[in-house]
Structure formats: C-alpha cells, structure tokens
Residue frames as qw, qx, qy, qz and C-alpha x, y, z in Angstrom:
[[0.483, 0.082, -0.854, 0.176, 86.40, 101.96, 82.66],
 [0.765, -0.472, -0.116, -0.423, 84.11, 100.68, 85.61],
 [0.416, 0.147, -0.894, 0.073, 84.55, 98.80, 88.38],
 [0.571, -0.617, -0.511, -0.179, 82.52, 97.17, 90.92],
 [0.188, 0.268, -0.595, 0.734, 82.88, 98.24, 94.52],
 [0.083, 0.227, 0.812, -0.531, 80.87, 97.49, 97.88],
 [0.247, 0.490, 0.639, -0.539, 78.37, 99.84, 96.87],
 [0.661, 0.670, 0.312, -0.129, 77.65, 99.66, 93.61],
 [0.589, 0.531, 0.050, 0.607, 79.64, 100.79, 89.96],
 [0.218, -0.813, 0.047, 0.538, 81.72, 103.80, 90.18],
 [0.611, 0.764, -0.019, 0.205, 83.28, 105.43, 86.91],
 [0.800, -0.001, -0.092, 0.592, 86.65, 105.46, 86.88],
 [0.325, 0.403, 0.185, 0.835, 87.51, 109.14, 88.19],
 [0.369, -0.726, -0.484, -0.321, 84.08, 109.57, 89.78],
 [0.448, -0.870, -0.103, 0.179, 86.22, 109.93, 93.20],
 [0.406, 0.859, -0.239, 0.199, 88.96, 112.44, 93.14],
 [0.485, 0.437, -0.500, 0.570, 92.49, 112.31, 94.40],
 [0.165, -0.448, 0.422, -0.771, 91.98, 114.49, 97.25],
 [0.838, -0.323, -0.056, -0.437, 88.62, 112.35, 98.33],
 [0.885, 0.250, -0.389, 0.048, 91.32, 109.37, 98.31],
 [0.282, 0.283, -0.611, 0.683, 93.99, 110.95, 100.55],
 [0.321, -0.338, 0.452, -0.760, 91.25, 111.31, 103.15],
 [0.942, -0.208, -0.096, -0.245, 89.89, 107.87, 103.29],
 [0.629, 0.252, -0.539, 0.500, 93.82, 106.64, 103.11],
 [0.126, 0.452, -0.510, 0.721, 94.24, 109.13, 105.95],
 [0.757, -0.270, 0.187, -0.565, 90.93, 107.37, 108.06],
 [0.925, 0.094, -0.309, 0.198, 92.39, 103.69, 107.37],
 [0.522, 0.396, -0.439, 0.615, 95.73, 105.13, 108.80],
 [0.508, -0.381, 0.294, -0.714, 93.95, 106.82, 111.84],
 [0.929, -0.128, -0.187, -0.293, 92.17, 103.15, 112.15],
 [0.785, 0.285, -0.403, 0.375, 95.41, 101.27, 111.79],
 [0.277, 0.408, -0.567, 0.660, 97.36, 103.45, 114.23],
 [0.639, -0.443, 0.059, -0.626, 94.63, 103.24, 116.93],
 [0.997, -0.069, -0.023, -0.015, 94.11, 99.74, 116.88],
 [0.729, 0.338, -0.457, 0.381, 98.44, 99.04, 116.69],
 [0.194, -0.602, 0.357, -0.687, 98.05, 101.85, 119.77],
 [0.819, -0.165, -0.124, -0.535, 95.73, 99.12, 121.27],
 [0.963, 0.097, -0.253, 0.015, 97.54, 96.02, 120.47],
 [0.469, 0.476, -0.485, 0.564, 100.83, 97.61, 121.64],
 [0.332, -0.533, 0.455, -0.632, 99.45, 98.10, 124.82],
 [0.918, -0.119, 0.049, -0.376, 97.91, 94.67, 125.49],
 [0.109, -0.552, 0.810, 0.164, 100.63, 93.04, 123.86],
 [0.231, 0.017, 0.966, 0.118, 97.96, 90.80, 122.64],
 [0.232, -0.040, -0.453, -0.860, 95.50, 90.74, 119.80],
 [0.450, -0.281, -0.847, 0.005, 93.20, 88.36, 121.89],
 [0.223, -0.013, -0.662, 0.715, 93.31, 90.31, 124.75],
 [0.008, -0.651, -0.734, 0.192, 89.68, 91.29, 125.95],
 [0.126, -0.708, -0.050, 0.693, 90.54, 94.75, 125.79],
 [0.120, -0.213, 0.669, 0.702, 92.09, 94.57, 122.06],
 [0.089, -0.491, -0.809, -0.311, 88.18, 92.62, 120.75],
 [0.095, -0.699, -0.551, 0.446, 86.32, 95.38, 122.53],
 [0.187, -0.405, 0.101, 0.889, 87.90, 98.04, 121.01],
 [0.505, 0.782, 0.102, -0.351, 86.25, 100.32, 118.11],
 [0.063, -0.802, 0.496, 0.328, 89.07, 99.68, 116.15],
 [0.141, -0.227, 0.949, 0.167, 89.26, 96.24, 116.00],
 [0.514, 0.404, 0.674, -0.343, 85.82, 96.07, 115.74],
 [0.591, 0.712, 0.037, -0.377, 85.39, 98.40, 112.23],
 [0.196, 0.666, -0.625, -0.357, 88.62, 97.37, 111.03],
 [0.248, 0.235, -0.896, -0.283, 88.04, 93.50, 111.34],
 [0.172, 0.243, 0.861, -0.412, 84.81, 92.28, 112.89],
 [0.447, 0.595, 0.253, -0.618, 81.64, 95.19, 111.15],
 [0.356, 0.398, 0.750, 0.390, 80.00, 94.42, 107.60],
 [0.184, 0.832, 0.175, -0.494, 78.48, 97.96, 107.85],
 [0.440, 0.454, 0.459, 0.624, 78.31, 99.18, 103.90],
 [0.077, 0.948, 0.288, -0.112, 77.59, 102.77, 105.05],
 [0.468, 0.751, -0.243, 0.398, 79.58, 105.55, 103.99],
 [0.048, -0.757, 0.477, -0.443, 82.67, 105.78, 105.87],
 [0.928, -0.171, 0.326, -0.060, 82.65, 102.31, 107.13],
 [0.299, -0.516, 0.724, 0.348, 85.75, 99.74, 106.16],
 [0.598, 0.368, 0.658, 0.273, 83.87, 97.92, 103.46],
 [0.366, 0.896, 0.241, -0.072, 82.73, 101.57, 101.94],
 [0.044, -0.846, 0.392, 0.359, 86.06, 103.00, 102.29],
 [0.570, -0.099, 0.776, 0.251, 87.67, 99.60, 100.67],
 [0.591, 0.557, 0.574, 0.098, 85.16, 99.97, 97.44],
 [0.256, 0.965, 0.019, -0.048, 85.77, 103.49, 96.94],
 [0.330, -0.769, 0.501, 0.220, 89.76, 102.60, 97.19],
 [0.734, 0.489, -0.427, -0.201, 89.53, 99.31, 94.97],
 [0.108, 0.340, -0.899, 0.255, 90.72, 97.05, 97.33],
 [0.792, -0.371, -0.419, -0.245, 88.52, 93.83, 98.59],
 [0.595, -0.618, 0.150, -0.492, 87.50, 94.07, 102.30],
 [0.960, -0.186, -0.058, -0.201, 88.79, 90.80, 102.81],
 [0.843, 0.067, -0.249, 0.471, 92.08, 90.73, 101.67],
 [0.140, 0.642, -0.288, 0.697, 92.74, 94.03, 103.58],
 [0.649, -0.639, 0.162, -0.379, 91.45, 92.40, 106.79],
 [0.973, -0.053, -0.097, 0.204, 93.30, 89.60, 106.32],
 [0.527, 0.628, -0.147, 0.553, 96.46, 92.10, 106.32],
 [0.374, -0.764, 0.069, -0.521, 95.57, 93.87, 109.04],
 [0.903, -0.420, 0.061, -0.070, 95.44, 90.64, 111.34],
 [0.931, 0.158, -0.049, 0.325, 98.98, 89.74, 109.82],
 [0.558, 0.356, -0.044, 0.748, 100.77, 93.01, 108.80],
 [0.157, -0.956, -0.244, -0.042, 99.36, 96.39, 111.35],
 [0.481, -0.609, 0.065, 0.628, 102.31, 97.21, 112.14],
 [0.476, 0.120, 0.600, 0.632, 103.90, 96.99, 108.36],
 [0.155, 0.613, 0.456, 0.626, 100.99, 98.58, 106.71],
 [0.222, -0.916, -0.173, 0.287, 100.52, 101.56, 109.47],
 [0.317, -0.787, 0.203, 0.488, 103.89, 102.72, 108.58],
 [0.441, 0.111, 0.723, 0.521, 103.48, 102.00, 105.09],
 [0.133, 0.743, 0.633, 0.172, 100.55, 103.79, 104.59],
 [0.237, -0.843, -0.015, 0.482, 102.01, 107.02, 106.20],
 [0.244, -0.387, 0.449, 0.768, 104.45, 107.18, 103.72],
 [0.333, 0.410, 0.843, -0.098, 102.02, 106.56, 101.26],
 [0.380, 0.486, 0.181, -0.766, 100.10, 109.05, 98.55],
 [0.617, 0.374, 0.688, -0.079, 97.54, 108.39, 96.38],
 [0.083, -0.356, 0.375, 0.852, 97.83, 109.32, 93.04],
 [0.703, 0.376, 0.021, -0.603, 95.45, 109.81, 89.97]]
C-alpha cells in the first residue's frame, strides 16, 4: 500500500516505528514551546507569540525540507492543514495528548 505525502510516495513501512516516535517527539517539543509561549502572553496575537519560531514552523512556514512541519506531517500521514488548523484551536489538548501518545506499527 502507498500513500502520497508532502514529499513524494512512501511504501507503507518505508519509515519505521522508532523514526515515528521521534518526529511525534519534535511536534510535541513544537507544541510545548509554542503553549510555553502562548501561556506567557496570554495571547495568540500577541507580537511576541507571531515572532516566535514556534508559531512560525508550526503555523505560518511551507518549508518541505526534511524536518520541517509539512515533512514531518507526510512522513506521519496527516495533512498539514488540518493539523494547523488544530493547533490554532486545540495546543493545549493535543500537547498533552500527544505525550501520552505512542506510535505503533
């Protein structure tokens, strides 16, 4: 089985388990930064909060390189879009969702 993903096909397998827990575990790093961010500002607007690196890769950068949020998204099987759209809604939710969180084959 195939599926598409940011950067081209992948075979279904192609990345392993382990490769998985350590993009999960960069998204979660992201996530807790940026909630680190927002929690201080108290606002997602706040000048500070848009400046940040955080807020920037997690909802603002189109970068397809490796290790970017679109690459990590393809190689996870989730679309970039509806996981930003989460982000803005749920950060808290899915930070402390994701912790608990493992990836299985």
């Amino acid at each position: 089985m195939q599926r598409r993903s940011v950067t081209g096909t992948l075979s279904q397998g192609e990345i392993g388990n382990e490769y998985k827990q350590l993009w999960c575990a960069v998204m979660v790093r992201a996530l807790d930064d940026f909630s680190t961010i927002i929690r201080t500002y108290k606002d997602m607007t706040h000048p500070e909060v848009t400046s940040s690196e955080p807020y920037h890769w997690l909802l603002v950068s189109n970068n397809l390189a490796p290790g970017s949020f679109h690459w990590i998204c393809g190689h996870l099987g989730w679309e970039p879009d509806v996981a930003r759209n989460l982000v803005r809604t749920n950060w808290r939710e899915l930070t402390n969702r994701m912790k608990t969180t493992t990836v299985t084959k």
